[in-house]
PDB file of N, CA, C and O in Angstrom, chain B, residues numbered from 101:
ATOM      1  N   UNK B 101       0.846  -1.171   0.000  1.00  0.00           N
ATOM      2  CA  UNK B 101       0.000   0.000   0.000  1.00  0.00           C
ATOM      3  C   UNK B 101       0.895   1.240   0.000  1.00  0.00           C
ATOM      4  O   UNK B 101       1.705   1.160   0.923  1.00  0.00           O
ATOM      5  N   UNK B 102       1.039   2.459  -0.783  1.00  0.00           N
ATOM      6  CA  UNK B 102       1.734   3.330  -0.879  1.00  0.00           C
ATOM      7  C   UNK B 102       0.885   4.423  -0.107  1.00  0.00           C
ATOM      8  O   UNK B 102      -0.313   4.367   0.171  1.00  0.00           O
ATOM      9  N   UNK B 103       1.869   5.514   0.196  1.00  0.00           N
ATOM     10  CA  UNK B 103       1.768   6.769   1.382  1.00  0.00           C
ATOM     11  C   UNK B 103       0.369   7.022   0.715  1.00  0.00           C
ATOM     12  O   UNK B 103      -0.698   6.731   1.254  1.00  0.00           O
ATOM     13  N   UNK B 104       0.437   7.314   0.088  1.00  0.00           N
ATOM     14  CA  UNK B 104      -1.315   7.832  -0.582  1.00  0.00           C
ATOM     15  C   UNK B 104      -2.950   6.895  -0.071  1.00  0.00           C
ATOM     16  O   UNK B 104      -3.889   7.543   0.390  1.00  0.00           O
ATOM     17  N   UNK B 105      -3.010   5.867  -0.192  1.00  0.00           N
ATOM     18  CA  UNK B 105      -3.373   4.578   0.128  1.00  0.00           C
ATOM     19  C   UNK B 105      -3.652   5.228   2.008  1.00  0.00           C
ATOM     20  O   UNK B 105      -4.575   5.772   2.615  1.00  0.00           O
ATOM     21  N   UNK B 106      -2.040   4.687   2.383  1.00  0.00           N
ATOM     22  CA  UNK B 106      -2.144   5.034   3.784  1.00  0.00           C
ATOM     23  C   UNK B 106      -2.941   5.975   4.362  1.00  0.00           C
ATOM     24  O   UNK B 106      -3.823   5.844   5.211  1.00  0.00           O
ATOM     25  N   UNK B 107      -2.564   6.850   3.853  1.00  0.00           N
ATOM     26  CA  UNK B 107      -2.787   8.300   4.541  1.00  0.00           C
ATOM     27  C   UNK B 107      -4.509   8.704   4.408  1.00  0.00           C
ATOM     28  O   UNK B 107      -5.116   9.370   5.246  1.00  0.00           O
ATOM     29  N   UNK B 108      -5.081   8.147   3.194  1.00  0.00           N
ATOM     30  CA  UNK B 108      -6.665   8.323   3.147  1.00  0.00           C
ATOM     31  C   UNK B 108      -7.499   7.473   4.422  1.00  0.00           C
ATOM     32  O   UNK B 108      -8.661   7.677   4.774  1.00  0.00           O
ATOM     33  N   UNK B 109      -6.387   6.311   5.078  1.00  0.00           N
ATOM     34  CA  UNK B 109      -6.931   5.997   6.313  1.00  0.00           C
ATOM     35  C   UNK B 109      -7.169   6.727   7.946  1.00  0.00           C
ATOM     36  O   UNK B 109      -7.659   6.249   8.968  1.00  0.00           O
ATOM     37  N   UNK B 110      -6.590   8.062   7.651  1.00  0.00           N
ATOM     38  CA  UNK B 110      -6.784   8.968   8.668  1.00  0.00           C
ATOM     39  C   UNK B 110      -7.853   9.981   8.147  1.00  0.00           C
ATOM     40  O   UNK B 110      -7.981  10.539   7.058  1.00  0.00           O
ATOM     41  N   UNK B 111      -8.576  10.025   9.301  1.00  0.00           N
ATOM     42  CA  UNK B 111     -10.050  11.346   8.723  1.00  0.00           C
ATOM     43  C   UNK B 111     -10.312  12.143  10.330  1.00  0.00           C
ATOM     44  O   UNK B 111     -10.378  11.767  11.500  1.00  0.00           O
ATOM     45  N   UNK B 112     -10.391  13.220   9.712  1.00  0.00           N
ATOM     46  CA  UNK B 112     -11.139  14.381  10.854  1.00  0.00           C
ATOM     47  C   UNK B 112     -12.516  14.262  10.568  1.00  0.00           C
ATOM     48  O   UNK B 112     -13.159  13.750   9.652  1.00  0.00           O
ATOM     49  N   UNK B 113     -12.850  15.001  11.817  1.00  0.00           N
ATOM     50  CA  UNK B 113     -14.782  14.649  11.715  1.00  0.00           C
ATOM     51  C   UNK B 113     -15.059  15.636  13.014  1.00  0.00           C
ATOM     52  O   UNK B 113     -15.301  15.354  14.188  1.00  0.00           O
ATOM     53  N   UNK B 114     -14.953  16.671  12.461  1.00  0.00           N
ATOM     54  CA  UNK B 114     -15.517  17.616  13.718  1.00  0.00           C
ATOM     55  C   UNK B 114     -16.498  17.097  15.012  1.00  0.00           C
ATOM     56  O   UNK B 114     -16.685  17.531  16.149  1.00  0.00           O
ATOM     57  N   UNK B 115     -16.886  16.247  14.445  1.00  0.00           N
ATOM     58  CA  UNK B 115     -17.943  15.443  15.629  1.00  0.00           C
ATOM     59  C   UNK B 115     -17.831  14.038  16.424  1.00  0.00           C
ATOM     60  O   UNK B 115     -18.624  13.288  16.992  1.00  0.00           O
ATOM     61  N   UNK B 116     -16.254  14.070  16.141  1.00  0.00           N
ATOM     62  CA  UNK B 116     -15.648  12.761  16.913  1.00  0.00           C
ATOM     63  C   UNK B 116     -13.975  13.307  17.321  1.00  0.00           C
ATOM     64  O   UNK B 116     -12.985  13.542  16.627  1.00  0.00           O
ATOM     65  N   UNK B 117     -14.250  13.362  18.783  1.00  0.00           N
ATOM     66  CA  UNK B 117     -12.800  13.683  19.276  1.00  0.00           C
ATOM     67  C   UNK B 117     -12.568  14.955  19.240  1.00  0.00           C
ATOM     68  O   UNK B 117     -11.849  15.372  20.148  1.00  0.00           O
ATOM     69  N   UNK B 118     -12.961  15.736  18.450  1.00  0.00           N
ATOM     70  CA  UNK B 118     -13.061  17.471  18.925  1.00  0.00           C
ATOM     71  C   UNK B 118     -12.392  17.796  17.098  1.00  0.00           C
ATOM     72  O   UNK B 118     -11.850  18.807  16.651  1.00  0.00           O
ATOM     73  N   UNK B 119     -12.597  16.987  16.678  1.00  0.00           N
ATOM     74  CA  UNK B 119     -12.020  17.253  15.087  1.00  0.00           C
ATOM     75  C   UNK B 119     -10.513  16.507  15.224  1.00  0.00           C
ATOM     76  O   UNK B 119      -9.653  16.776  14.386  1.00  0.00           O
ATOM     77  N   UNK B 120     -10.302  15.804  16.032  1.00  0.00           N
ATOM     78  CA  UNK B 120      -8.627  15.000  15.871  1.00  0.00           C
ATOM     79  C   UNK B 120      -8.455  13.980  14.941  1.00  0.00           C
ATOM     80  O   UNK B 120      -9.342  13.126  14.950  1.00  0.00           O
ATOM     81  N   UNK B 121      -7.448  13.825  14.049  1.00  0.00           N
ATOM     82  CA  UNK B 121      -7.294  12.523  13.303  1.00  0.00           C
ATOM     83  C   UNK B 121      -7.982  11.310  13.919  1.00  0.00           C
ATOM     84  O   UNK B 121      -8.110  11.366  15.142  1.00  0.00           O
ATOM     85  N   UNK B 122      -8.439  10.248  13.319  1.00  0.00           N
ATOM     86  CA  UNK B 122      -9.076   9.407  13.889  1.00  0.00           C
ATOM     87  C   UNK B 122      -8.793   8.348  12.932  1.00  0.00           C
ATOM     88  O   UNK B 122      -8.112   8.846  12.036  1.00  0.00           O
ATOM     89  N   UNK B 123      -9.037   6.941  12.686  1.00  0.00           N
ATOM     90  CA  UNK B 123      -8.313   6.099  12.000  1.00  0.00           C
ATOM     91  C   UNK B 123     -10.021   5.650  11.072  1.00  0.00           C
ATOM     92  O   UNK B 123     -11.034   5.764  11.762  1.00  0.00           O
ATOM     93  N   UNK B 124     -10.130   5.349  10.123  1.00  0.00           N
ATOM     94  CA  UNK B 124     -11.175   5.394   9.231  1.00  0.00           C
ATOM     95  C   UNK B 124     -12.670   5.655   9.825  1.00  0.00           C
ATOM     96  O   UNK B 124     -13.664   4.936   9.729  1.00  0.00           O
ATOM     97  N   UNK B 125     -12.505   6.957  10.491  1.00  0.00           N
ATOM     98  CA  UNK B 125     -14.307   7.219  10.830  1.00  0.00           C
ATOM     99  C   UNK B 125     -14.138   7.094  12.108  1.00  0.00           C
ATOM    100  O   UNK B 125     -14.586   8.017  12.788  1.00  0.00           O
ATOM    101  N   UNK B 126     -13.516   6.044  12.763  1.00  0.00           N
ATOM    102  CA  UNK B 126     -13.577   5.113  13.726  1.00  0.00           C
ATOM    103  C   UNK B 126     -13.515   5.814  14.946  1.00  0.00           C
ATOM    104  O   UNK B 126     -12.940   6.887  14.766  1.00  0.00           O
ATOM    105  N   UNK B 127     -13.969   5.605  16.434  1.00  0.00           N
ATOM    106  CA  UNK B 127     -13.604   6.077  17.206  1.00  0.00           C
ATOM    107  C   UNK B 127     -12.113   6.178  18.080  1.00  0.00           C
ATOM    108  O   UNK B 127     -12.107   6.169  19.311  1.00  0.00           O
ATOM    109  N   UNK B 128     -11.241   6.246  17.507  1.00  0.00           N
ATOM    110  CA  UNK B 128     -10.143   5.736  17.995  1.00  0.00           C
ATOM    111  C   UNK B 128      -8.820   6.687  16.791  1.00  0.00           C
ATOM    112  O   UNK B 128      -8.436   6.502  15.636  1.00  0.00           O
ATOM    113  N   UNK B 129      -8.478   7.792  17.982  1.00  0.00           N
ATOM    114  CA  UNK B 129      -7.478   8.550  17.707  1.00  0.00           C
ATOM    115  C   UNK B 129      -6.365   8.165  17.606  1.00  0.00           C
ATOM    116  O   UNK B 129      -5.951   7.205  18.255  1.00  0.00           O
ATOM    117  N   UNK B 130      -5.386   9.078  16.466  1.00  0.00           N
ATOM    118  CA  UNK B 130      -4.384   8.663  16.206  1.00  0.00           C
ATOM    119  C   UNK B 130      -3.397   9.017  16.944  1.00  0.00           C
ATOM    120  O   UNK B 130      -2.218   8.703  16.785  1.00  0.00           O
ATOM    121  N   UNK B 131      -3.887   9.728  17.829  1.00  0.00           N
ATOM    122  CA  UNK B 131      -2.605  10.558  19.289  1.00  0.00           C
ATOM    123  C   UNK B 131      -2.782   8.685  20.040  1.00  0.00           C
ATOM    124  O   UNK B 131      -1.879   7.958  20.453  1.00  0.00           O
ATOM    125  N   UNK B 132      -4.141   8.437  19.972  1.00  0.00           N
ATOM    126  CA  UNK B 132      -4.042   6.938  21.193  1.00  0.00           C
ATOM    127  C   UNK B 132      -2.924   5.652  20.678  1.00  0.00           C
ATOM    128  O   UNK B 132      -2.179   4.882  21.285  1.00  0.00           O
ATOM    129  N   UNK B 133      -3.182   5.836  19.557  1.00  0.00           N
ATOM    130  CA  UNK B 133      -2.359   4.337  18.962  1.00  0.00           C
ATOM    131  C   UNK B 133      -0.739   4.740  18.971  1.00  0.00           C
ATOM    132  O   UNK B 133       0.089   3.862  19.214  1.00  0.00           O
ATOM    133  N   UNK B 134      -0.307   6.191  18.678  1.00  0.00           N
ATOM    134  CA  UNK B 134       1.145   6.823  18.581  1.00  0.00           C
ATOM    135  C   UNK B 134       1.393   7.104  19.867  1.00  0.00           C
ATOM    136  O   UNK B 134       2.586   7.368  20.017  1.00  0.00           O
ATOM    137  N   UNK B 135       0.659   7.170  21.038  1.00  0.00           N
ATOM    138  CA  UNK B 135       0.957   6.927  22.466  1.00  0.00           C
ATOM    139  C   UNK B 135       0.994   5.392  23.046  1.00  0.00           C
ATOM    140  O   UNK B 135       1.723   5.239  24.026  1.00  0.00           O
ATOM    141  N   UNK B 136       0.538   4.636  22.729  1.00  0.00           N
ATOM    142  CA  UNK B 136       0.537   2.818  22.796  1.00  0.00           C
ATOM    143  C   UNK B 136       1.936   2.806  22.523  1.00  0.00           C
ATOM    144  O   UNK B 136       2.811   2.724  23.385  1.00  0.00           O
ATOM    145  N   UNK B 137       2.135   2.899  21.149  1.00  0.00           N
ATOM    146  CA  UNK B 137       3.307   2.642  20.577  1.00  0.00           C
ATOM    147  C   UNK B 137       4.217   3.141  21.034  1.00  0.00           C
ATOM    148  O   UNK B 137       5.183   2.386  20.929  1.00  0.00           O
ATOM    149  N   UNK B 138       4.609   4.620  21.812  1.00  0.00           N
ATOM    150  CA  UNK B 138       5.773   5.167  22.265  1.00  0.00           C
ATOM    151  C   UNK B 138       5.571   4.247  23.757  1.00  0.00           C
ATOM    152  O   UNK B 138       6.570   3.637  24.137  1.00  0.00           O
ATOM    153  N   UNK B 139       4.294   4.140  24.602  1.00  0.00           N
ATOM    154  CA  UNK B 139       4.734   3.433  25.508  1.00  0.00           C
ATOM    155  C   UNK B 139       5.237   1.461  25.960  1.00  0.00           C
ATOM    156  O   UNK B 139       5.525   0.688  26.873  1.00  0.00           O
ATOM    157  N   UNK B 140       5.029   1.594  24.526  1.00  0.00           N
ATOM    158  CA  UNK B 140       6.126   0.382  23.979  1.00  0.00           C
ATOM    159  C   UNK B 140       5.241  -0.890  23.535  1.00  0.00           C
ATOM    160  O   UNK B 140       5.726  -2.009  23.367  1.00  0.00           O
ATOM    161  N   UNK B 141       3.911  -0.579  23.373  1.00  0.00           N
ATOM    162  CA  UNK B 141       2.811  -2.141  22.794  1.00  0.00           C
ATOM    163  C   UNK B 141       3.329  -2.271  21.578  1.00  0.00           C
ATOM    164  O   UNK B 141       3.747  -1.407  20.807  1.00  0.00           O
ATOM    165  N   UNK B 142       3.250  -3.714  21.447  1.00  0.00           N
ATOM    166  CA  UNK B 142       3.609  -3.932  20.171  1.00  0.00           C
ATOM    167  C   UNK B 142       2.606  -3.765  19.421  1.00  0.00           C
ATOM    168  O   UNK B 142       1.613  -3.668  20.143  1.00  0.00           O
ATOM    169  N   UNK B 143       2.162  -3.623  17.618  1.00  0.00           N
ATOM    170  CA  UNK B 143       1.501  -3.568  16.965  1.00  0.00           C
ATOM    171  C   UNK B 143       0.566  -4.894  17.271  1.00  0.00           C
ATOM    172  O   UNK B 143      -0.660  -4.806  17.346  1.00  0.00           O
ATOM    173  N   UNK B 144       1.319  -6.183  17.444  1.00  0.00           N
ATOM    174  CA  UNK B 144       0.396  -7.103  17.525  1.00  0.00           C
ATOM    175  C   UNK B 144      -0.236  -6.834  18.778  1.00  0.00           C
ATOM    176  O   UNK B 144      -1.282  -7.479  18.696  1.00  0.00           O
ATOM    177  N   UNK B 145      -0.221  -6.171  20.074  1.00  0.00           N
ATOM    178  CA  UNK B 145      -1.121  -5.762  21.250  1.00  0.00           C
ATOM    179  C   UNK B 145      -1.958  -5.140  20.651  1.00  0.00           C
ATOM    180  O   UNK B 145      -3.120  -5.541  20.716  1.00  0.00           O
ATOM    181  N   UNK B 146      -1.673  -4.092  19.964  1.00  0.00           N
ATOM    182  CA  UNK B 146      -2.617  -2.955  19.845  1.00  0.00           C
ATOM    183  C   UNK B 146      -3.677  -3.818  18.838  1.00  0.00           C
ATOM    184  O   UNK B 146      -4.851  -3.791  19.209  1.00  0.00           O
ATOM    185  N   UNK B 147      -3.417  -4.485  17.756  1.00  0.00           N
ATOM    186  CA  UNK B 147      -4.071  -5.160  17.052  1.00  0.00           C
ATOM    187  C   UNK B 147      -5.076  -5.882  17.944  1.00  0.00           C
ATOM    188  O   UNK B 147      -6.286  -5.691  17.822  1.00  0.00           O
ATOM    189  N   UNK B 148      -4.537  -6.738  18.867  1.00  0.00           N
ATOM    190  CA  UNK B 148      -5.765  -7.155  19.584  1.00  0.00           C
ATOM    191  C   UNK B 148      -6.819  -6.533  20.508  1.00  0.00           C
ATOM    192  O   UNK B 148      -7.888  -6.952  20.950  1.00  0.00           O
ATOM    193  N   UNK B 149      -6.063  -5.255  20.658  1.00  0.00           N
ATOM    194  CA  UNK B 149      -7.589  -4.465  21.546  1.00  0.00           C
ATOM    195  C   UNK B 149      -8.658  -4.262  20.500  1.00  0.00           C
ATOM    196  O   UNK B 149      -9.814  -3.964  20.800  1.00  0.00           O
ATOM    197  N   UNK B 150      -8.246  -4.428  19.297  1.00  0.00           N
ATOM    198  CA  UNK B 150      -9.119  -3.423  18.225  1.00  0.00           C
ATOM    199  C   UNK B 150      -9.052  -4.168  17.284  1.00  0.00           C
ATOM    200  O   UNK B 150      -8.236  -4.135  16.363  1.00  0.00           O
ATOM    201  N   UNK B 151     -10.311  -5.226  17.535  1.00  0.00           N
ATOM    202  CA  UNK B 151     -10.877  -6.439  16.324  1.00  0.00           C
ATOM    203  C   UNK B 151     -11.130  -5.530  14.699  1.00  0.00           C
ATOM    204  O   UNK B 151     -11.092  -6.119  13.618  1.00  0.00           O
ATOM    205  N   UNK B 152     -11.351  -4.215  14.824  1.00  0.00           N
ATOM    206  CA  UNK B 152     -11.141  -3.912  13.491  1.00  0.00           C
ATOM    207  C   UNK B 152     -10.285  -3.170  12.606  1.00  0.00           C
ATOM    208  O   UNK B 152     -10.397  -2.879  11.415  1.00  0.00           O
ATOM    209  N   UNK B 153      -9.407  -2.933  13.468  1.00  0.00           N
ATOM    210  CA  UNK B 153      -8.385  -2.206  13.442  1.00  0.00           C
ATOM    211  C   UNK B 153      -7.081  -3.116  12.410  1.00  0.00           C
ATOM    212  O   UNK B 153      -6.773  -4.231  12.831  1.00  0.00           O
ATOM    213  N   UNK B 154      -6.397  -2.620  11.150  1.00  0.00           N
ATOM    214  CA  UNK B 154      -5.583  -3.482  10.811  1.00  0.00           C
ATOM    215  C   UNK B 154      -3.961  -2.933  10.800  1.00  0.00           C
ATOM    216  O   UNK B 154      -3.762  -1.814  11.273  1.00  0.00           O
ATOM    217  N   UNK B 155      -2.813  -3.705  10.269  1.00  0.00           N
ATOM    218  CA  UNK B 155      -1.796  -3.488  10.380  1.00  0.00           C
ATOM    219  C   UNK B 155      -1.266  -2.221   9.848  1.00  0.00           C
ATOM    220  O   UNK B 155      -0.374  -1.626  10.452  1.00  0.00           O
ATOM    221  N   UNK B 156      -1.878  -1.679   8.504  1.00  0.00           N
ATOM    222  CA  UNK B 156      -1.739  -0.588   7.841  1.00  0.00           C
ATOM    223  C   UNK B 156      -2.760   0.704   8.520  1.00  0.00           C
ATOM    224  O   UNK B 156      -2.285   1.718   8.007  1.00  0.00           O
ATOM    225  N   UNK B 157      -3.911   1.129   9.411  1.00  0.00           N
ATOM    226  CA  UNK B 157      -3.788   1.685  10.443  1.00  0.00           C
ATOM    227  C   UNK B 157      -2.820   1.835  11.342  1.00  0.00           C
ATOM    228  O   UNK B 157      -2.435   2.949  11.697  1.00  0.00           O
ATOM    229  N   UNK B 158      -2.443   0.976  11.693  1.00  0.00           N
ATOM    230  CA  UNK B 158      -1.138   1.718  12.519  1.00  0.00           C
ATOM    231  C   UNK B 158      -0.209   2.006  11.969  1.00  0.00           C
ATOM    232  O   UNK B 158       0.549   2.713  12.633  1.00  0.00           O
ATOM    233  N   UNK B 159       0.208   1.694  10.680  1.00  0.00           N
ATOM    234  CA  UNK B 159       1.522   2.219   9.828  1.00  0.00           C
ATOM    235  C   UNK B 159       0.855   3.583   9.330  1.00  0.00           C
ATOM    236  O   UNK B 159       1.503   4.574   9.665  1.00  0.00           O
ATOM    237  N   UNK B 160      -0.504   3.879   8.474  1.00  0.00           N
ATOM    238  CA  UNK B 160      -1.118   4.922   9.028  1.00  0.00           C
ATOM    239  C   UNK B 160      -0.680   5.938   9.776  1.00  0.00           C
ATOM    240  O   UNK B 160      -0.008   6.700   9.080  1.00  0.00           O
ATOM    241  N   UNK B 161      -0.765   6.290  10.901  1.00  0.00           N
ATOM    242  CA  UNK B 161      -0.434   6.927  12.418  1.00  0.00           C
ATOM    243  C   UNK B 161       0.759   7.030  12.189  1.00  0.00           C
ATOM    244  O   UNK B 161       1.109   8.210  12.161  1.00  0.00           O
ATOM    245  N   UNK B 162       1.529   6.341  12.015  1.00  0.00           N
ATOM    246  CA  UNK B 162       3.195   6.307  11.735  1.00  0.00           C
ATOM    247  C   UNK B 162       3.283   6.965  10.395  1.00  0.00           C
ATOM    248  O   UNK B 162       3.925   7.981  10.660  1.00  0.00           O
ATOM    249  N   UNK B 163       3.122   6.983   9.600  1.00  0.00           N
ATOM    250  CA  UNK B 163       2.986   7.821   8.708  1.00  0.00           C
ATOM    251  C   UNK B 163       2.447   9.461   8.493  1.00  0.00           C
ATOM    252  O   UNK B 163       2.786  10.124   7.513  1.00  0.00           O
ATOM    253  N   UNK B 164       1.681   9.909   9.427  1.00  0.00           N
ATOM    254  CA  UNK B 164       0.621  11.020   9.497  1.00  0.00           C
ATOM    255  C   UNK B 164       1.654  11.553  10.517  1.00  0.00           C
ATOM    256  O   UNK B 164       2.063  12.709  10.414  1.00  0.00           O
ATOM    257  N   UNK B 165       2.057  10.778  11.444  1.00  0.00           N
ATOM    258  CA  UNK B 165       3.077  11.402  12.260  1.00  0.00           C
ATOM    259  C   UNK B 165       4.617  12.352  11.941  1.00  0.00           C
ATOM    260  O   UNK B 165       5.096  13.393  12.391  1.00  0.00           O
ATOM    261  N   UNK B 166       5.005  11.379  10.968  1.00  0.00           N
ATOM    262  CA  UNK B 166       6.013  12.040  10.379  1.00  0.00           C
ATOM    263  C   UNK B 166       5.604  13.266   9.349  1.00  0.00           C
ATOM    264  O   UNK B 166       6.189  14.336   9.183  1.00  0.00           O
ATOM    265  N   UNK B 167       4.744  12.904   8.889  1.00  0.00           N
ATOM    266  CA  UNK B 167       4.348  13.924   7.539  1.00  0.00           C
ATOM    267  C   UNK B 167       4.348  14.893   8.587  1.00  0.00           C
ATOM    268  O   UNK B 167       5.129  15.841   8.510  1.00  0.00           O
ATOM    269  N   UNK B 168       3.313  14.737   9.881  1.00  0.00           N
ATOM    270  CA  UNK B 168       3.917  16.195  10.614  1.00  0.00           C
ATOM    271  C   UNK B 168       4.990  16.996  11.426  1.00  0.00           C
ATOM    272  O   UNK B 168       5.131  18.190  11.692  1.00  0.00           O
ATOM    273  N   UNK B 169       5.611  15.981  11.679  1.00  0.00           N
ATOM    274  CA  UNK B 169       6.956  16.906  12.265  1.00  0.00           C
ATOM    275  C   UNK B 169       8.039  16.754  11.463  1.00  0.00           C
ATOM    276  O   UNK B 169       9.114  16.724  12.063  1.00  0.00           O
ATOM    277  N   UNK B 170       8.080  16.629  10.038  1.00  0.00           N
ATOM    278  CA  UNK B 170       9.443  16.423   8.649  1.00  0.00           C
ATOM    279  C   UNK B 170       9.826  17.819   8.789  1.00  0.00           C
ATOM    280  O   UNK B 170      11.050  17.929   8.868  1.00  0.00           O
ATOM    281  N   UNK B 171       9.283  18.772   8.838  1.00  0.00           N
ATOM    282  CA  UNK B 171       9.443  20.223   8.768  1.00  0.00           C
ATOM    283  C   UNK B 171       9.371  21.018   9.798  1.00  0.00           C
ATOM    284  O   UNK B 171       9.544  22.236   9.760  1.00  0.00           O
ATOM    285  N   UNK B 172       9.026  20.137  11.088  1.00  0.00           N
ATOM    286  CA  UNK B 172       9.538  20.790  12.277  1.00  0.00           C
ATOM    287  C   UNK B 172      10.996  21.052  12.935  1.00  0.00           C
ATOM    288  O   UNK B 172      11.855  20.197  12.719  1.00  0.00           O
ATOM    289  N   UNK B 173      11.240  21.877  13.512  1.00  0.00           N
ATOM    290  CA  UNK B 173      12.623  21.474  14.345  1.00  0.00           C
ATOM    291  C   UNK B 173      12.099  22.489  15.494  1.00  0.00           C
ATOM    292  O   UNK B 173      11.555  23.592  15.549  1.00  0.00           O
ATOM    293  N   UNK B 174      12.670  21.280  16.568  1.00  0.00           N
ATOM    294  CA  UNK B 174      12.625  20.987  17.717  1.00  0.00           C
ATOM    295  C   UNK B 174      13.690  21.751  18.443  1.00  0.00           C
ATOM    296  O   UNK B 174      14.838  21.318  18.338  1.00  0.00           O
ATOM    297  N   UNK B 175      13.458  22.927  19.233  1.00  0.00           N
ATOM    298  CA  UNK B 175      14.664  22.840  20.063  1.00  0.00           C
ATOM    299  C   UNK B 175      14.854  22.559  21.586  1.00  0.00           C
ATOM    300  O   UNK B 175      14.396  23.353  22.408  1.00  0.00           O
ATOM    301  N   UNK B 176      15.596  21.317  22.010  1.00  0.00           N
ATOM    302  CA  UNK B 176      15.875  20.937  23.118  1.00  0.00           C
ATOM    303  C   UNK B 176      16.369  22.083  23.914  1.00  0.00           C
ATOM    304  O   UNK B 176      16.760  23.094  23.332  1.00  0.00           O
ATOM    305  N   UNK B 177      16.378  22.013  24.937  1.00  0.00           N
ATOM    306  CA  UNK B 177      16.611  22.674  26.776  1.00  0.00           C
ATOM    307  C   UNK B 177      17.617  22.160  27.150  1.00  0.00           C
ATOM    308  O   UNK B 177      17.647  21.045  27.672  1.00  0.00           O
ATOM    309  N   UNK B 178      18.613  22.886  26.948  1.00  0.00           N
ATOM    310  CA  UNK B 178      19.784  22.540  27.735  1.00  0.00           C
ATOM    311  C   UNK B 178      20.113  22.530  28.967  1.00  0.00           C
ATOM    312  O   UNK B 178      19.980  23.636  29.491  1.00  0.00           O
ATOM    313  N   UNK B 179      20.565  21.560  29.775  1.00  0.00           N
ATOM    314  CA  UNK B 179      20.378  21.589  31.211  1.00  0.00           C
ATOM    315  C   UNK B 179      22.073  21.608  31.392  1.00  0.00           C
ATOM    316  O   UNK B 179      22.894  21.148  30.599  1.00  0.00           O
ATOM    317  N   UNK B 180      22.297  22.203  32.526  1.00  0.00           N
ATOM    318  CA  UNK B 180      23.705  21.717  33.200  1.00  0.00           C
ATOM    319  C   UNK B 180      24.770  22.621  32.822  1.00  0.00           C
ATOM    320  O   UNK B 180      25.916  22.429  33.228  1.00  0.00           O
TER     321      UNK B 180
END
């Protein structure tokens, strides 16, 4: 499935989640699955909370993620 493909699997919907990415319609934000994942579930966990949820949704999220911070820069706080 190419970035194009992917990426039509994320949708806003002013009337689910306050207008946040959401994974096809679905109730289930893409901040929740890119927070799973940073706190370390594997895809196959997350797969099983979410009988409809598939592998390319979460590559999805991983994808939508980067498209948004490619053109960010970040500047760290130097301590010490």
């Amino acid at each position: 499935m190419d970035e194009n493909e992917l990426i039509k699997r994320i949708t806003v919907n002013p009337q689910l989640f306050g207008g946040k990415p959401i994974i096809r319609g679905k109730r289930l934000a893409v901040e929740h699955v890119l927070g799973m994942l940073a706190a370390g579930d594997s895809p196959e966990t997350i797969l099983r909370g979410y009988d409809w949820l598939e592998i390319a949704d979460i590559r999805a999220c991983l994808l939508y993620a980067h498209k948004l911070v490619s053109n960010e820069r970040v500047e760290l706080l130097q301590t010490g």
